[in-house]
C-alpha positions in Angstrom: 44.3 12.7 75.5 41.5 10.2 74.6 38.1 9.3 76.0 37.4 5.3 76.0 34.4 3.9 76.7 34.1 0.3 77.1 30.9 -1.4 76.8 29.1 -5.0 77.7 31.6 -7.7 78.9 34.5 -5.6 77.8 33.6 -3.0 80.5 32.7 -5.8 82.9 36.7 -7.3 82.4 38.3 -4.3 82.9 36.1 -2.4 85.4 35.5 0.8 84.1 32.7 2.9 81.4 35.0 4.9 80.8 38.6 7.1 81.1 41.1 9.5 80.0 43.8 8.1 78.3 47.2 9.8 77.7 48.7 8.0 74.4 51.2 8.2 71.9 49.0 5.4 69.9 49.1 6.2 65.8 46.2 3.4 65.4 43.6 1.9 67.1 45.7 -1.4 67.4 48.3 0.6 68.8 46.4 1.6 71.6 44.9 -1.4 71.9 48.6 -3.0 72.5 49.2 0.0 75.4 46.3 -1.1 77.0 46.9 -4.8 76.9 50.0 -4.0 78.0 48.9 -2.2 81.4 47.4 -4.7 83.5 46.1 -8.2 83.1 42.1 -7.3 83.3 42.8 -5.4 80.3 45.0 -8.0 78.5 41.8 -10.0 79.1 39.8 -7.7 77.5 41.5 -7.6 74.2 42.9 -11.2 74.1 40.6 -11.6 71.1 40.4 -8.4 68.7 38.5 -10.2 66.2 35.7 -10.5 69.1 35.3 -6.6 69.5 34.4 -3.9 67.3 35.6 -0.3 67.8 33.8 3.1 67.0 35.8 6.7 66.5 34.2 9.3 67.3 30.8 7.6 67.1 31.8 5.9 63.8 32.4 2.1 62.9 36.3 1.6 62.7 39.0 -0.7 62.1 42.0 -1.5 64.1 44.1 0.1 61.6 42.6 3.2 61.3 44.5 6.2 62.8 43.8 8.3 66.1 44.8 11.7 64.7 42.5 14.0 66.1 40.0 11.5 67.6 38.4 12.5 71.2 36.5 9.6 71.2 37.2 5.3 71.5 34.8 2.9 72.0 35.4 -1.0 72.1 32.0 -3.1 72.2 31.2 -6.5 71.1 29.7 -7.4 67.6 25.8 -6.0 68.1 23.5 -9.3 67.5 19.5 -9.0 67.5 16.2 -9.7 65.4 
């Protein structure tokens, strides 16, 4: 099990903060694909990987990095600012 927090418009596609997921996802990709795969508000959200940035545990991550003993997801766009 696997808290994921989505943030800005990827929380505003799909229509959550946040929620429990039960997955048997190695990577980040992989669970982005179960996702995508669950409903077409989410298969919105993720249309465009390169668009989003993800954060294990509270760290920066990559798509391909494994879930192995991470509580924590969070997808968010690229932070812009001055």
């Amino acid at each position: 099990m696997v808290e994921v927090l989505y943030f800005a418009w990827v929380r505003e596609r799909i229509g959550l903060a946040r929620e429990q997921v039960e997955t048997e996802a190695k990577t980040v990709a992989d669970l982005v694909a179960e996702l995508s795969a669950r409903e077409p508000r989410y298969e919105a959200a993720f249309a465009d990987t390169s668009a989003l940035r993800v954060a294990l545990d509270q760290e920066l991550s990559e798509f391909s990095d494994p879930l192995a003993g991470v509580r924590e997801v969070a997808f968010f766009p690229p932070m812009t600012g001055g």
